[in-house]
C-alpha positions in Angstrom: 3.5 59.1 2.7 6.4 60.5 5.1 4.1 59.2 8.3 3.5 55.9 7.1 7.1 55.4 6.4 8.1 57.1 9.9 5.8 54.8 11.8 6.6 51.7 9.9 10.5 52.7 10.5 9.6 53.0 14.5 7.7 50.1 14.8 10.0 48.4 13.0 13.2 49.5 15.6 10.4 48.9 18.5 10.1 45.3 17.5 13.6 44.8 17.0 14.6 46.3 20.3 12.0 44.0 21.8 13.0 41.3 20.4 16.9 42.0 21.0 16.5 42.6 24.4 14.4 39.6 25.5 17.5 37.2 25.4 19.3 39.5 28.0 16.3 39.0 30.4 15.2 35.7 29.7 18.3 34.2 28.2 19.1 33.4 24.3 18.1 29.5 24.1 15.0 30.2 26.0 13.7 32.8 23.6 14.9 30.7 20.5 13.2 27.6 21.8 10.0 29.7 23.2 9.4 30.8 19.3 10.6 27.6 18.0 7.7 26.0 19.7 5.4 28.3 18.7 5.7 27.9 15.4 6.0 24.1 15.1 4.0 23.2 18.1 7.0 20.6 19.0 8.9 21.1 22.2 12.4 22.8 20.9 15.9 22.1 23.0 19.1 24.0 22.2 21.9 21.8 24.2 25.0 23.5 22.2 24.1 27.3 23.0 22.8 29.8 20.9 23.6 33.9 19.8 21.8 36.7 18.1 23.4 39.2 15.8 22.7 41.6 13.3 20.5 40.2 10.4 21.6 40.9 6.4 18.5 44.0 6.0 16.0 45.9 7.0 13.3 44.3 7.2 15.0 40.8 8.7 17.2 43.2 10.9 17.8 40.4 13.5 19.6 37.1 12.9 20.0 34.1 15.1 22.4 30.9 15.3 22.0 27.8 17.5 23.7 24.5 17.9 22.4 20.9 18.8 19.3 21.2 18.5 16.2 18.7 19.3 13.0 19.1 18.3 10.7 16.2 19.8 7.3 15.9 21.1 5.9 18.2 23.8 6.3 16.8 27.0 2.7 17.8 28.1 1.6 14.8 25.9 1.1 11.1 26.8 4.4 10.0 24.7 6.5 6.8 25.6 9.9 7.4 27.3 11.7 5.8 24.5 10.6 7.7 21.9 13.1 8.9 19.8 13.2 12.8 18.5 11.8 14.1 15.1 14.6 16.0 14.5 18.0 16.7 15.6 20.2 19.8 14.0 24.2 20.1 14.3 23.1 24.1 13.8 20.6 25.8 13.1 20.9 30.3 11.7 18.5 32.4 10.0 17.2 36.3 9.5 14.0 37.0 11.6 11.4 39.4 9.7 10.4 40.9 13.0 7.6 42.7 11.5 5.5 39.8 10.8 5.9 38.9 14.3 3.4 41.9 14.6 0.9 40.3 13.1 1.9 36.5 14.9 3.5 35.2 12.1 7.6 34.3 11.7 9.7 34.8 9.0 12.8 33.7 8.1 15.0 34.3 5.3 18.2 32.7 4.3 17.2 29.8 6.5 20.5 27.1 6.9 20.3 23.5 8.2 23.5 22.0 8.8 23.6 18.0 9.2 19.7 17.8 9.8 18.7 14.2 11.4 14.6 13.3 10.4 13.5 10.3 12.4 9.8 8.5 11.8 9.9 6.1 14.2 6.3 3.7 14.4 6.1 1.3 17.4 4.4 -1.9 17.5 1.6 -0.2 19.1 1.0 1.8 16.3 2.5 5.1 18.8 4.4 7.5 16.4 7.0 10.0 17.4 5.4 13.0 15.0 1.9 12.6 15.1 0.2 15.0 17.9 -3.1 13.3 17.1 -3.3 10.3 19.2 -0.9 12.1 22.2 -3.5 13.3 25.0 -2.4 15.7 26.9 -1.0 15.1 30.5 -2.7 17.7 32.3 -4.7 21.0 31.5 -2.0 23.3 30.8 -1.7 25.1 27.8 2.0 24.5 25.7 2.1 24.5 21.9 -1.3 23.7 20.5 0.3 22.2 17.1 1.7 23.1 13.8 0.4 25.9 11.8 1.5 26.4 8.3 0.2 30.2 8.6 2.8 30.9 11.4 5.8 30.3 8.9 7.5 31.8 6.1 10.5 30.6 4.9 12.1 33.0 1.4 15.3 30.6 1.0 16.4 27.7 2.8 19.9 25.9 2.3 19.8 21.9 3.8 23.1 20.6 4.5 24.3 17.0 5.1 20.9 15.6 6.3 19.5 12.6 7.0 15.7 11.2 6.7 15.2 7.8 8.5 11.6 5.7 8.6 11.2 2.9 10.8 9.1 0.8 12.2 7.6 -2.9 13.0 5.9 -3.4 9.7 9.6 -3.1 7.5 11.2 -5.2 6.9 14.5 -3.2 6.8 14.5 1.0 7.7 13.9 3.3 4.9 17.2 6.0 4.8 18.0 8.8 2.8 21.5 10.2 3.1 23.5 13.2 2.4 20.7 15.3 1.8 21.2 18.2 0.4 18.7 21.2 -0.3 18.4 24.5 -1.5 15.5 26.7 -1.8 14.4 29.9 -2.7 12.6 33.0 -4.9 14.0 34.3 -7.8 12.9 36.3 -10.7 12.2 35.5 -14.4 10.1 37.5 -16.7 8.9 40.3 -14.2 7.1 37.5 -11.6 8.7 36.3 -8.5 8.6 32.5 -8.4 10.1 29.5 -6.0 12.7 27.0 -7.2 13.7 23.7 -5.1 16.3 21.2 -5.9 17.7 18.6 -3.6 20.0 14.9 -4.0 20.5 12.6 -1.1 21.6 9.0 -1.5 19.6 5.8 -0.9 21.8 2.9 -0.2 24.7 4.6 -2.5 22.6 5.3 -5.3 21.8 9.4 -5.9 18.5 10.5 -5.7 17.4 13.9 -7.2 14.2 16.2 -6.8 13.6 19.5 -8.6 10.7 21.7 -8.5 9.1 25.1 -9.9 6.2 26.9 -8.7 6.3 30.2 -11.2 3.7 33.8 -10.3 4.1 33.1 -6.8 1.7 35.9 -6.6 -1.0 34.5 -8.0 -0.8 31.3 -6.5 -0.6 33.5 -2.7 -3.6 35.3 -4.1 -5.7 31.9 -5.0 -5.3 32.2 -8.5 -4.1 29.4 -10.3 -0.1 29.3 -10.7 2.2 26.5 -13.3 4.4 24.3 -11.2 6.7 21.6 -12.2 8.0 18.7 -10.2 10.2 15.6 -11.3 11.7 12.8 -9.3 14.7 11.0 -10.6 15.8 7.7 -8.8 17.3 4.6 -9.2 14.4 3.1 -10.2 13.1 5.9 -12.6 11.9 8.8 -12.9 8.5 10.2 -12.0 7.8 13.8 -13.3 4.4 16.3 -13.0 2.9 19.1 -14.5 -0.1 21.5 -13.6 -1.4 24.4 -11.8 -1.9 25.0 -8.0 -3.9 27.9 -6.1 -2.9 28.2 -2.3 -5.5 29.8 -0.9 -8.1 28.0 1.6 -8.6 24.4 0.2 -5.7 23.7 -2.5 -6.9 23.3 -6.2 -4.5 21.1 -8.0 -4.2 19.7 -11.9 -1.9 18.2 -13.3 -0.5 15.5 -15.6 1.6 13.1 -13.8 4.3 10.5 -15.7 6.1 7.8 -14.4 8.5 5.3 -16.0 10.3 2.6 -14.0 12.6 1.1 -16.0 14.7 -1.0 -13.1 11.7 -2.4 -10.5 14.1 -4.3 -8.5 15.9 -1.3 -7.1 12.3 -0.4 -5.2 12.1 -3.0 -4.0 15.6 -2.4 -2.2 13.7 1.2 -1.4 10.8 -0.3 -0.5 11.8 -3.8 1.5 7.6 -4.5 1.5 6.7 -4.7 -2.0 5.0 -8.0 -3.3 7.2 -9.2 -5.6 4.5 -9.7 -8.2 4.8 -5.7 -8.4 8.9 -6.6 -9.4 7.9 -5.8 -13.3 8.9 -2.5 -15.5 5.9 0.1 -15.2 5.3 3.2 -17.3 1.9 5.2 -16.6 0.3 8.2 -17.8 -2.5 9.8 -15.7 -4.3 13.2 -14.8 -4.7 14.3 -11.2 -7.1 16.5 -10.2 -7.6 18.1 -6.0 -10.6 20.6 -6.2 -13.1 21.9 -3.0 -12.1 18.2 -1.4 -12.7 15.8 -4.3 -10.0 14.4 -5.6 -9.7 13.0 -9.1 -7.9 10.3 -10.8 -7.8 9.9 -14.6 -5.8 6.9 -15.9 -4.7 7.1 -18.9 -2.3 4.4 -19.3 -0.9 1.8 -16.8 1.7 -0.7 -18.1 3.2 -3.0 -15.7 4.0 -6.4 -16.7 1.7 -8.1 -18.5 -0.7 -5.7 -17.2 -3.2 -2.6 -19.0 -5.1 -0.9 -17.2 -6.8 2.6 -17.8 -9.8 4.0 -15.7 -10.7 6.7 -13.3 -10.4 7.0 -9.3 -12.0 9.5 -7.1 -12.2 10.4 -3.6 -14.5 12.8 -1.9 -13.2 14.2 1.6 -16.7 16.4 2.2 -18.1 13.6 3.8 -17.8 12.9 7.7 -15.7 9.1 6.1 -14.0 10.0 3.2 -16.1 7.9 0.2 -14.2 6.3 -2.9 -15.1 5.4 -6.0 -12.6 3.3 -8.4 -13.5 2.2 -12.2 -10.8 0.1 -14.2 -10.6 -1.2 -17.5 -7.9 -3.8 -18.1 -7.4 -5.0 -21.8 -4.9 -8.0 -19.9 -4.3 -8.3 -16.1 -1.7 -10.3 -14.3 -3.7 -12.5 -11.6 -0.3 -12.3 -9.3 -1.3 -8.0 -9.6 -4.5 -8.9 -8.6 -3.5 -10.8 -5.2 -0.7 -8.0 -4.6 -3.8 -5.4 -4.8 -5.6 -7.3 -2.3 -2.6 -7.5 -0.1 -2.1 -3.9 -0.2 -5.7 -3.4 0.9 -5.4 -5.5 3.6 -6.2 -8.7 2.9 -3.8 -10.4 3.5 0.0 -9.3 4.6 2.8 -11.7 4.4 5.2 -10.2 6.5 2.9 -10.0 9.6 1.6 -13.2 11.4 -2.3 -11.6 11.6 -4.4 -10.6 8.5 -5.9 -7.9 7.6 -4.6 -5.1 9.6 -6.6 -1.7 9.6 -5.4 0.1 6.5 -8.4 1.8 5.6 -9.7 4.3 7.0 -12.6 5.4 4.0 -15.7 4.2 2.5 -15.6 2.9 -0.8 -16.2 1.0 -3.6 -14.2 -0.5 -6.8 -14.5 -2.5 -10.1 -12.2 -3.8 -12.5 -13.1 -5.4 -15.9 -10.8 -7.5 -17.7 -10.7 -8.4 -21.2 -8.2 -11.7 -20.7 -6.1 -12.5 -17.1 -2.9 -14.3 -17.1 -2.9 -16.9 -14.3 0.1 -19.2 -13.4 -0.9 -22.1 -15.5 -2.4 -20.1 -18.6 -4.9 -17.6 -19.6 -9.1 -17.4 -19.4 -11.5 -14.7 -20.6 -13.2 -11.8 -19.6 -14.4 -11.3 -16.1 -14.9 -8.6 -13.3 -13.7 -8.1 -9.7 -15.3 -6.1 -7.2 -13.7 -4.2 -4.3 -15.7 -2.4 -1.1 -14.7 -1.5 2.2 -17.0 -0.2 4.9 -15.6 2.3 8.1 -12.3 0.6 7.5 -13.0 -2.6 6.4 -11.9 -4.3 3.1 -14.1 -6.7 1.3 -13.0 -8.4 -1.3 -15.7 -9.8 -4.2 -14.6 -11.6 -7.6 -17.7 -12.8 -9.9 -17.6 -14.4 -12.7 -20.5 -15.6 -15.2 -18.8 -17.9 -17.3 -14.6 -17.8 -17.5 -13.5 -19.6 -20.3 -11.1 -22.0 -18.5 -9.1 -25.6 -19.4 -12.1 -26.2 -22.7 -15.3 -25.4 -20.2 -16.3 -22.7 -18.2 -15.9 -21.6 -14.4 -18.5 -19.2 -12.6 -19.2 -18.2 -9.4 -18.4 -15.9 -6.6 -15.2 -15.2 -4.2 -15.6 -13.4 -1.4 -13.1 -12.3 1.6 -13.9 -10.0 4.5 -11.2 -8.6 7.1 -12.4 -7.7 10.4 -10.6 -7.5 13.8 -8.0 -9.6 13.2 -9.3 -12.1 11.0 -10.4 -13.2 7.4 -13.6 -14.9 6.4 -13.3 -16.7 2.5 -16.7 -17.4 0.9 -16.4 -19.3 -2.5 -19.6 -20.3 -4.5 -18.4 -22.2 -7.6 -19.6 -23.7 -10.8 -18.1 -25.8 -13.2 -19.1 -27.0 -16.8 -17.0 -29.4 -19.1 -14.1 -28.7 -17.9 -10.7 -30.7 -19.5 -10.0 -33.2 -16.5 -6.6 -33.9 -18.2 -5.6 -30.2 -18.8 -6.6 -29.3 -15.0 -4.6 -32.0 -13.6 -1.9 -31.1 -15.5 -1.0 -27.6 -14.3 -1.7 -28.8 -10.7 0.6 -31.4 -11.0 2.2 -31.4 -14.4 1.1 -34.9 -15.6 -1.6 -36.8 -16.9 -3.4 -39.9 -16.0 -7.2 -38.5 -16.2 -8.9 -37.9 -18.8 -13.0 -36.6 -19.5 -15.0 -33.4 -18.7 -15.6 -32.5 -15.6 -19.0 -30.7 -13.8 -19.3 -29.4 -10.2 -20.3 -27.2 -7.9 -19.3 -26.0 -4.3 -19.9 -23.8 -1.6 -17.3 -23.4 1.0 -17.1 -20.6 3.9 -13.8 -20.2 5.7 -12.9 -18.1 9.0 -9.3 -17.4 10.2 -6.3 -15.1 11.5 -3.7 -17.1 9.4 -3.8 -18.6 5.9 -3.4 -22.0 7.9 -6.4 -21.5 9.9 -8.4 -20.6 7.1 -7.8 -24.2 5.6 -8.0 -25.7 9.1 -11.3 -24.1 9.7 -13.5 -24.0 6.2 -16.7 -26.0 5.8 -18.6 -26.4 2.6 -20.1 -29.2 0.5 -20.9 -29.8 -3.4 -20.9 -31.9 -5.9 -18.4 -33.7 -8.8 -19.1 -35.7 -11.5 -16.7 -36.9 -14.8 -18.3 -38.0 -17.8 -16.5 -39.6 -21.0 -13.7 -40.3 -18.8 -10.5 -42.8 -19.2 -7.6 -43.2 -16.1 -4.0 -44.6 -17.3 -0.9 -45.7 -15.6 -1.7 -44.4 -12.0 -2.1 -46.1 -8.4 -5.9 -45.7 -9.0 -5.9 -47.4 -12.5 -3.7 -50.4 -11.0 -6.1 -50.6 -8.0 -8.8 -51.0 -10.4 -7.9 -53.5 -12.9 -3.6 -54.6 -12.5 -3.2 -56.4 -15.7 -4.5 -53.3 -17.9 -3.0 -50.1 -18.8 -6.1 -48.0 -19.3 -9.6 -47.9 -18.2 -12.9 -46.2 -19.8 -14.7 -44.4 -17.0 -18.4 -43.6 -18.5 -19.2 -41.8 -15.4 -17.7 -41.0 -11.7 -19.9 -39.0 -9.0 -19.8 -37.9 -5.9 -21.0 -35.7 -3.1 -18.6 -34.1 -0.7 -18.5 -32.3 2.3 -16.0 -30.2 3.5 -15.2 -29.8 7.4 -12.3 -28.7 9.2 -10.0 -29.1 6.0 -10.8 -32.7 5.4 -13.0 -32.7 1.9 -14.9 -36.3 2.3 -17.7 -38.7 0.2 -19.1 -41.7 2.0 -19.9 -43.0 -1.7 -17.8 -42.3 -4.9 -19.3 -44.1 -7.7 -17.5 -45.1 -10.7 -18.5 -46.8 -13.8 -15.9 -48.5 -15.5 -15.9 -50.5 -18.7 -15.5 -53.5 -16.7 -17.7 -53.3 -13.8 -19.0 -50.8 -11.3 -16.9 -49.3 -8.0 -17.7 -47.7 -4.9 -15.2 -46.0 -2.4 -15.1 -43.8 0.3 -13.4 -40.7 0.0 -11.3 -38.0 2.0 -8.4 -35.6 1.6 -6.6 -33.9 4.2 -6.4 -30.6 2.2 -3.5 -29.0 4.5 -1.7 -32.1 4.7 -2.6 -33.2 0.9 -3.1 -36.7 2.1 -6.0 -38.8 0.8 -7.8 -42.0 1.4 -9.5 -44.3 -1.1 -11.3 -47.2 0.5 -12.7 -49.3 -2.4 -16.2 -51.1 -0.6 -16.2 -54.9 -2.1 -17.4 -55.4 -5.3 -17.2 -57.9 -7.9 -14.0 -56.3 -10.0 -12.3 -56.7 -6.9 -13.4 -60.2 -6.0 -10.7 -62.7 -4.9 -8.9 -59.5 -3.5 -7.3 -60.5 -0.1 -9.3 -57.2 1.6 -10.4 -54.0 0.9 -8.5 -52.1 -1.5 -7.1 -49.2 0.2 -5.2 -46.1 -1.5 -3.4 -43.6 0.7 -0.7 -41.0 -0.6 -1.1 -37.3 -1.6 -3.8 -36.9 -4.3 -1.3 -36.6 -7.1 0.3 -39.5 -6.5 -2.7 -41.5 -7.1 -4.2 -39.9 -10.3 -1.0 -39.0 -12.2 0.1 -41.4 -14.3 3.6 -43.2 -13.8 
């Protein structure tokens, strides 16, 4: 026992000799950047000098303090000159374990940032100033080879006056956290050693806390399963979690996961690109599961809005692409959630002039039912939306076999597909007995049609910008309106002037659609006075359509052809 303990004791005062006496040979900043760089794998700069003095015990017998510090990328790697740092400390101290450095590992103990600066900075290029991934190396020398979480120890940490800044191209404002403050560390309850975190900053004046628990430290160092408990309180709400982690090799996770946000519109201040369909209270209640690279989704309940939706998500990271799976149930879903979830998948982005940017980066596939969705104008039945993506890119498919919508049914198939750049729309619809008076009503908010309508269509669409897609789409199909009657409008006047309203037994036509313009060389129209004919188009972007009645005997003694031109609804709504 005595010569383990003398040998430990002299290696111990070898190391430290070692390590105190490098800084007189090589200088103090050199030997705290050479280590800091070691560890982190981030060139390290000391610009306000640095000293070493005696550390607070035995085994951390050497302490260190240095001041304006920069930690940025290496400058062996291909990194644009204006890239800003990833981290800049007023000072920096800590106790070095120099035993550990035996066996090339370093750690510290009361660890103490004071006035920490975290940048995230993401060009236009897509060129970060953290990421070592896409940062070649200049030339074949060596330098840090990259962080290593097995280098580091840290037993308590104290965060002073920090700051965390995001920006980049796609924000609309930065993302800054203020006045950070955190402190760290092990402690003792109940025989076990466990680790305790707490931190507040402020976000735009509003405080912003974080506390966390991981308890038997032990076990969780020794792969055994360990409790842990994290919460998140913000203006917004709260978001708290509950479970057990291992640490050893691949991290098993589970735990149950709450979140309640009560006041919506302060994330949006947080986070300046949320669709503003997403601007509605939320509570949810879920399970999360990470096990041997599978990860595992369990929703139990998800309220937002006018929305409920429960289901299961799962990811698998075993495979050379990452392939996920996603399975919802929605007893009622908000259509404006729907268009906010294809937005987020890259679909479409309003805040960037091209569409669908490269977001994904997995395979997958997903599928949500719904029991009843809430549209703009009202509410249909049941349908189902499909979901897949393929090395990265997102397609989009809605089917429907027959929506209940305005006293008829809709069914069909939309399609989009995002791919360098651009977005292709494919549409396949069909239409049975639809209310003619209640459709034209929530597209225009008045009535002047009345009957069922039938139809079908088939449109494709390519483009970069919602514009283009109009500008570009092609399609034809067929409309008819049976049991029909027009009142008051510039098409019931051009018809017959001295009445007020019209029987229509039956109007038809087929249409083509090219370059925007929807057009019918022959609408036909059956009137309880006489037969019509009239060509047909409609600028769709410009909402400007043509009726050119061909002669006919209700318009005989008419001084020329009976032309109607104006935006659709101001010929059909009644006035």
């Amino acid at each position: 026992m005595f010569t383990w303990a003398a040998w430990f004791l002299a290696s111990l005062a070898f190391l430290s000799v070692v390590l105190a006496a490098l800084p007189i040979f090589v200088g103090t900043d050199r030997v705290i950047s050479a280590f800091g760089g070691w560890v982190t794998g981030y060139h390290v700069s000391i610009r306000g000098g640095s000293s070493l003095r005696l550390g607070t015990s035995l085994t951390a017998p050497v302490a260190f303090t240095a001041e304006d510090v920069v930690v940025s990328l290496p400058p062996d790697r291909f990194t644009p000159v204006d890239s800003p740092p990833l981290l800049r400390l007023a000072r920096i101290e800590a106790d070095v374990g120099v035993w550990a450095l035996a066996f090339g590992r370093m750690a510290l103990r009361n660890l103490r940032l004071v006035r920490p600066g975290m940048r995230f900075d993401r060009s236009s290029d897509g060129t970060t100033n953290w990421s070592l991934r896409d940062k070649p190396r200049l030339g074949a020398g060596g330098g840090p080879a990259g962080w290593s979480w097995g280098r580091l120890s840290v037993r308590d940490m104290i965060v002073e006056g920090g700051t965390i800044r995001v920006t980049g191209h796609r924000l609309v404002r930065d993302l800054s956290l203020t006045e950070v403050n955190v402190e760290s560390g092990l402690f003792r309850t109940s025989g076990e050693t466990a680790f305790r975190l707490r931190g507040d900053a402020l976000h735009m004046g509003d405080a912003v806390y974080v506390e966390g628990e991981l308890s038997r430290l032990g076990d969780y160092l020794a792969g055994t399963r360990a409790p842990f408990t994290l919460s998140l309180i913000a203006p917004p709400g709260e978001t708290r979690a509950k479970g057990t982690i291992a640490g050893r090799g691949r991290p098993a996770v589970t735990a149950e996961i709450s979140i309640d946000l009560d006041a919506p519109e302060e994330l949006a201040h947080m986070w300046p690109g949320m669709p503003a369909a997403l601007n509605d209270p939320l509570a949810a209640r879920a399970q999360a599961s990470l096990l041997g690279g599978r990860a595992v989704l369990v929703v139990r309940s998800f309220l937002l809005g006018k929305t409920d939706i429960a289901g299961r998500a799962e990811i698998d990271f075993n495979e050379k692409l990452p392939q996920m799976s996603i399975d919802l149930d929605a007893g009622a879903l908000d259509f404006d959630h729907l268009a906010a979830l294809a937005r987020s998948f890259g679909l479409f982005v309003e805040s960037m002039p091209e569409m669908a940017p490269d977001l994904l980066t997995v395979d997958g596939d997903a599928r949500l039912n719904w029991r009843r969705m809430v549209l703009p104008w009202g509410e249909i039945g049941a349908g189902m939306a499909g979901l897949s993506w393929r090395a990265g890119v997102p397609n989009l498919a809605i089917e429907t076999a027959s929506l209940p919508l305005f006293g008829g049914t809709l069914g069909g198939r939309f399609e989009l597909t995002a791919s360098e750049g651009k977005t292709a729309l494919s549409v396949n619809l069909t239409a049975n007995d639809i209310a003619a008076e209640d459709l034209l009503r929530a597209g225009s908010g008045g009535g002047g049609v009345v009957g069922r309508l039938h139809g079908t269509a088939e449109i494709l669409a390519v483009g970069s910008r919602p514009d283009d897609l109009l500008s570009a789409s092609v399609g034809s199909g067929r409309l008819s309106l049976s049991e029909g009657r027009i009142f008051g409008s510039a098409l019931q006047r051009a018809v017959a002037k001295d009445r007020r309203d019209l029987r229509l037994g039956r109007a038809s036509m087929d249409f083509r659609l090219e370059g925007g313009v929807l057009s019918s060389p022959e609408l036909l129209m059956d009137f309880d006075i006489g037969h019509a004919r009239a060509a047909f188009d409609w600028d769709l972007a410009a909402d400007d359509a043509s009726l050119r009645f061909q002669p006919s005997p209700i318009h005989e003694g008419a001084a020329g052809p009976v032309i109607l031109n104006g935006r659709l609804r101001e010929l059909l709504v009644a006035r």
